[in-house]
C-alpha positions, -999 to +999 in steps of 0.1 A: +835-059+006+830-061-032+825-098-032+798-090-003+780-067-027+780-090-057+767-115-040+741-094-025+732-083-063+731-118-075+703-126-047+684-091-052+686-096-089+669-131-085+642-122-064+637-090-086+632-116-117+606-137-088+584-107-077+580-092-110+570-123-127+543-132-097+526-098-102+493-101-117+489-090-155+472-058-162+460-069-195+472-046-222+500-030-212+512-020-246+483+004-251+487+020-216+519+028-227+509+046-258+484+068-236+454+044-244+431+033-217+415-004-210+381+016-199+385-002-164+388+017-133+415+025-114+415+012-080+443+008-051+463-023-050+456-039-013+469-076+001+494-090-011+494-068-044+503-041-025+533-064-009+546-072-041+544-035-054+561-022-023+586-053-024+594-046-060+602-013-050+625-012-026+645-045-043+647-026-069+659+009-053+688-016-037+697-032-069+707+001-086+723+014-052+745-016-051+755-016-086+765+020-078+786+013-050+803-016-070+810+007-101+829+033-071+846-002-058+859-015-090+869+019-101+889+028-067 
């Protein structure tokens, strides 16, 4: 079971690295972060934006729920 799950976080860590890198730049992210704004409007992700958003998501909700359940493995 443990080597199961490792391998499974291997292959979720790698297309992690994969959908975050394809996802388009949002220009200055360093002064969003500060609370400044780029002046352009807001608008809802659709397509295959929305895909990778979503994807990105839930690979990442699994990433930290299978390092979890290896951390209860390895200490049990």
């Amino acid at each position: 079971m443990y080597d199961i799950l490792l391998y499974a976080l291997i292959i979720i860590s790698v297309l992690l690295i994969i959908l975050v890198m394809m996802q388009p730049s949002k220009g200055n992210a360093a002064s969003l972060l500060t609370g400044g704004d780029d002046g352009q409007p807001r608008t809802k992700a659709r397509g295959f934006e929305a895909f990778l958003i979503r994807a990105t998501t839930v690979l990442g909700f699994l990433f930290f729920a299978i390092n979890i359940a290896l951390a209860y493995l390895s200490s049990h």
